[in-house]
C-alpha positions in Angstrom: 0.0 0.0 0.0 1.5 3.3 -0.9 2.2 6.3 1.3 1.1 9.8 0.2 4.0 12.2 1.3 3.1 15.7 1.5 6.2 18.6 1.8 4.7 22.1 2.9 7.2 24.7 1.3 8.6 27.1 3.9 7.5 30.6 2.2 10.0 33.3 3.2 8.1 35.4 5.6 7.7 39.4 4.4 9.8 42.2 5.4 9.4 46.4 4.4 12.0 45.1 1.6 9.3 43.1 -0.3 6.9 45.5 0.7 8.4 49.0 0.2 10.3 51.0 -2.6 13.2 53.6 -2.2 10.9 57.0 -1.4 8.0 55.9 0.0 6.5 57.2 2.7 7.9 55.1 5.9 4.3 54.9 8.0 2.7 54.1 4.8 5.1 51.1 4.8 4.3 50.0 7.7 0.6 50.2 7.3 1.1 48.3 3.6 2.8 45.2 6.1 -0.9 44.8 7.8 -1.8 41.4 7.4 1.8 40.6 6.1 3.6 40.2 9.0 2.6 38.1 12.4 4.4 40.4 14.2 2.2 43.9 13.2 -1.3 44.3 14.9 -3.5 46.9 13.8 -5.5 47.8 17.3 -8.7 48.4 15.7 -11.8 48.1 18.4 -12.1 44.5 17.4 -8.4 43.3 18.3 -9.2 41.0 21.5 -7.4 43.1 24.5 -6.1 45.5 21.9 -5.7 49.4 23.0 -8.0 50.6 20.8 -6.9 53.3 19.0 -6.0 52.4 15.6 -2.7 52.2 15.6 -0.4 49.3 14.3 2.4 47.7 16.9 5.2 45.4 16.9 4.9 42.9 19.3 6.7 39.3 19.5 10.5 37.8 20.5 13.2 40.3 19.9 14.6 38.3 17.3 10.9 37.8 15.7 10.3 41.5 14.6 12.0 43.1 12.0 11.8 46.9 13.3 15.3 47.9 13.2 15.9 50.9 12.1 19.5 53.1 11.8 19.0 56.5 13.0 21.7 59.2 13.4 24.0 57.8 11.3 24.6 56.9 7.9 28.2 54.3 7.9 27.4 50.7 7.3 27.3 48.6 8.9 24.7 50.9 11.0 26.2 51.4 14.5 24.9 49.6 17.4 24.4 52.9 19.6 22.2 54.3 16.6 20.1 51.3 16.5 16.5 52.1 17.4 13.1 50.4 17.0 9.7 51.0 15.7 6.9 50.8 18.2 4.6 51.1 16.1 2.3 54.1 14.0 0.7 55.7 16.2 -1.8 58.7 15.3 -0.5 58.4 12.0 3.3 59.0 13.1 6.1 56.2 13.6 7.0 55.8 16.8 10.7 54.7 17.8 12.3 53.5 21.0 16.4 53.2 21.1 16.9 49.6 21.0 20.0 49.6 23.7 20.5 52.3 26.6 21.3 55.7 26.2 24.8 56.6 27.3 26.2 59.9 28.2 28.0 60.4 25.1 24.4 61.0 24.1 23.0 62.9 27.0 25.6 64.0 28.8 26.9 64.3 32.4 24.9 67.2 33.2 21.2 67.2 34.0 19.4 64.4 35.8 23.3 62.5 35.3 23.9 60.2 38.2 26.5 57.8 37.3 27.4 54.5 36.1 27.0 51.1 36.9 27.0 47.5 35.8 24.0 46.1 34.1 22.1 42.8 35.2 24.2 40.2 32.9 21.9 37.2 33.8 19.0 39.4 32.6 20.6 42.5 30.0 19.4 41.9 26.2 22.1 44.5 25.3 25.5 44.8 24.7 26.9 47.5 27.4 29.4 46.6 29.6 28.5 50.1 31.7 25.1 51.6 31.4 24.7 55.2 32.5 22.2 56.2 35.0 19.9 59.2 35.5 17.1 60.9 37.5 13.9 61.1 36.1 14.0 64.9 38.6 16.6 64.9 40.8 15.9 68.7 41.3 12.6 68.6 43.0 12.4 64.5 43.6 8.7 65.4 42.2 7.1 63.7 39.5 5.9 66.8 37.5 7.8 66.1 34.1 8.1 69.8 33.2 10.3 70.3 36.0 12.9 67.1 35.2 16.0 67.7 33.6 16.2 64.9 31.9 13.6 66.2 30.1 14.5 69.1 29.4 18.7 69.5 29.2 19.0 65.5 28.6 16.6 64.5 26.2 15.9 67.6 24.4 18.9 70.0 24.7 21.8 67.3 24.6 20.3 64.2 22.2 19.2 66.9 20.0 22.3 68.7 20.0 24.4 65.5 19.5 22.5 64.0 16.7 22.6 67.4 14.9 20.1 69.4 12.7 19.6 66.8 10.2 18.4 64.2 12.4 16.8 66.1 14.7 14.5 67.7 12.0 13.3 64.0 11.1 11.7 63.4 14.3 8.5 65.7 15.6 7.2 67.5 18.1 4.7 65.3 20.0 2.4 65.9 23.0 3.2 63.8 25.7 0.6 62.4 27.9 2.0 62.9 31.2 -0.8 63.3 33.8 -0.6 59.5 34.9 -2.6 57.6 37.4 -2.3 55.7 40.7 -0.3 52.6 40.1 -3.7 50.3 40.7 -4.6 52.0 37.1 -1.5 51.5 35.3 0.8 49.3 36.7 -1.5 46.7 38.2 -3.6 46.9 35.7 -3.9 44.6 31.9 -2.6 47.1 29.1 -5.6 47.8 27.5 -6.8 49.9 30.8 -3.1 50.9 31.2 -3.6 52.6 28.2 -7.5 54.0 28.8 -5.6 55.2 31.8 -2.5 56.3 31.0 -3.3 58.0 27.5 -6.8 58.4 26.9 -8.4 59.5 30.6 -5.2 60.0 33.2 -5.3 60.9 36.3 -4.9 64.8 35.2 -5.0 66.0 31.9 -1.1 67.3 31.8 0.5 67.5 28.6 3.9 68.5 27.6 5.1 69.3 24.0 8.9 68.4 22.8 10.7 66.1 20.9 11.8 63.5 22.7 10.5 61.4 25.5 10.0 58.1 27.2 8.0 55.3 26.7 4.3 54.8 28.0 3.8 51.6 30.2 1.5 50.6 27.4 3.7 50.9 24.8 6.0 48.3 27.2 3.0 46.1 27.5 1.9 45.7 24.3 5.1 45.0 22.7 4.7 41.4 24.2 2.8 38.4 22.2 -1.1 39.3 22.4 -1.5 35.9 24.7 0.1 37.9 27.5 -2.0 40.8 27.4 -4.2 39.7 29.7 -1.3 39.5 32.3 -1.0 42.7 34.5 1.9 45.0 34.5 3.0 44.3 38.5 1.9 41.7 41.1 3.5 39.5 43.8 2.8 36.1 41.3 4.8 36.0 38.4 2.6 33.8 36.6 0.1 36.9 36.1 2.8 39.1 35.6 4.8 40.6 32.7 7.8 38.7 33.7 6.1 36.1 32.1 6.0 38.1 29.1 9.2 38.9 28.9 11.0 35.9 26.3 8.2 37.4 24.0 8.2 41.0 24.3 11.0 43.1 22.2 11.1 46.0 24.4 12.2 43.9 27.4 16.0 44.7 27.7 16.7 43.3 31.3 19.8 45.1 32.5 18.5 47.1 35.6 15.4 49.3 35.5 14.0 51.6 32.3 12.2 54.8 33.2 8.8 55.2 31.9 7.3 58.8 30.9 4.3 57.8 33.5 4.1 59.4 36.7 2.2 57.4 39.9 -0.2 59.6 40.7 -0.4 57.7 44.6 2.9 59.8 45.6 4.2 63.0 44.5 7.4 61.7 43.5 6.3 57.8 42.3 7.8 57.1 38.6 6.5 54.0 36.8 9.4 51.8 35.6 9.9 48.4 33.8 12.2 46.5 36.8 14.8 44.1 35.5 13.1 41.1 35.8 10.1 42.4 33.2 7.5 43.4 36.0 6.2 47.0 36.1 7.0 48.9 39.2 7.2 52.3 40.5 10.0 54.4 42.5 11.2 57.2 43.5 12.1 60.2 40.7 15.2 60.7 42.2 16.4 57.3 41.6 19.5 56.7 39.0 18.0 54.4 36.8 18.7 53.7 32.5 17.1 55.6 29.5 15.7 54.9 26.1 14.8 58.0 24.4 11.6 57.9 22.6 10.2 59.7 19.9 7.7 60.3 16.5 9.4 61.1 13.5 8.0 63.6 11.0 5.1 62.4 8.8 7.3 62.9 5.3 10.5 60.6 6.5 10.6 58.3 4.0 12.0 54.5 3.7 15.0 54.0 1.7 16.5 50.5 2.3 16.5 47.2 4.5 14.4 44.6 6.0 13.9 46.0 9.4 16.2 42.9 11.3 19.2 44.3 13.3 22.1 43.1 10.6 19.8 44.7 7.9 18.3 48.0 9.9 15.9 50.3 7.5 18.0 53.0 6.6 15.3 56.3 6.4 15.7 60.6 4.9 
């Protein structure tokens, strides 16, 4: 009796270089990948647990999502301290996140600067043997962003000097949402009313307009596998935790703790942050901990080049 045998041809999954031509519009891109790649959700109101608000996010394993892009540099090989990701389009605008820490050769030793340390090596993702280490506000210990000089001399007086006028007129001005909410809203809380709570209806309606910025516990959240957004950011059992998340979440880097843009609204000077270990937390604004600067980039950068993965980073103008 003969034996059927059936071979399943591995298709080569899509990347922005099957997708994309030299010119286009980068978000437009993005948008065209919808459907194309596992790793891109479009949060529409339907998406199960999704935030809602129409955006399209990466989410998966590091080495699963092909968001790499080079930014601040054109040599090639790109740089590994000009590596950033996409977290998504969000509002119409692509959203990046510096893929490894920030060090002071970027932001300086002025500001919120408060030193240097050793990262986590049985957690880090990245490839720093020291990480530098600032205050969210070391001035007033108070969680009122428009007072922090990391905002304002790190972030967007030194990275925007150091990248230069080029660069810097790539990425726009956005309006952060920076009101926050008690950590019972955000941090113990699923992402999709992270987000509600955070972005959409926080605990006080406090914006603040620059370049550069930090990211949202949400945007942490969701960058895990959509089985684990049902997990809370915070809680004493790691099984409903996001350090469960964390072998499937790209924004997880592990080597001490990542400020967040989102204040605690319980205590005057409570900070979320994304602890080591992949949990969401909150401390104390004066605290030295690492930072990923975050921004939009202007709606008329356009793709160029690559596939998105870290050896082959889309190159942008």
């Amino acid at each position: 009796m003969g034996v059927n045998v059936y071979i399943t041809k591995n298709e080569k999954k899509l990347t922005l270089a099957d997708v994309c031509s030299n010119g286009q519009i980068l978000s437009s891109c993005i948008v065209a990948m919808d459907g194309k790649d596992d790793t891109l959700y479009h949060h529409t109101s339907t998406l199960t647990n999704g935030a809602g608000d129409n955006s399209y996010r990466y989410a998966g394993a590091s080495k699963s999502v092909n968001n790499f892009v080079c930014f601040g540099s054109t040599t090639n090989p790109c740089p590994t301290d000009n590596l950033y990701r996409i977290i998504g389009v969000i509002d119409g605008k692509v959203k990046l996140i510096k893929y490894d820490y920030a060090t002071s050769t970027l932001l300086g030793t002025d500001g919120d600067y408060s030193g240097s340390d050793t990262p986590y090596t049985n957690y880090y993702k990245g490839s720093l043997t020291s990480i530098d280490q600032y205050s969210w506000n070391n001035v007033t210990n108070k969680n009122t962003w428009s007072e922090s000089n990391l905002n304002k001399i790190n972030l967007n007086t030194n990275f925007i000097n150091n990248i230069g006028s080029t660069w810097a007129n790539k990425i726009a001005t956005t309006t952060w949402k920076v009101g926050g909410n008690t950590f019972d809203n955000i941090g113990s809380s699923v992402p999709s009313i992270a987000y509600q709570n955070e972005i959409v209806a926080p605990a006080e309606n406090t914006t603040y307009d620059a370049k550069i910025g930090l990211m949202y516990v949400s945007d942490y959240m969701y960058g895990a596998t959509p089985d684990k957004w049902t997990l809370i950011g915070g809680d004493t059992d790691s099984t409903k935790n996001y350090k469960a998340a964390t072998s499937v979440n790209w924004m997880y880097m592990g080597g001490t703790l990542d400020w967040t843009i989102s204040r605690n609204s319980n205590y005057f000077t409570g900070v979320n942050v994304v602890y080591f270990d992949g949990i969401v937390t909150s401390n104390r604004a004066s605290n030295g901990y690492v930072v990923r600067p975050s921004f939009n980039l202007e709606s008329s950068v356009k793709y160029v080049s690559g596939s998105g993965s870290m050896s082959d980073p889309i190159i942008i103008e």
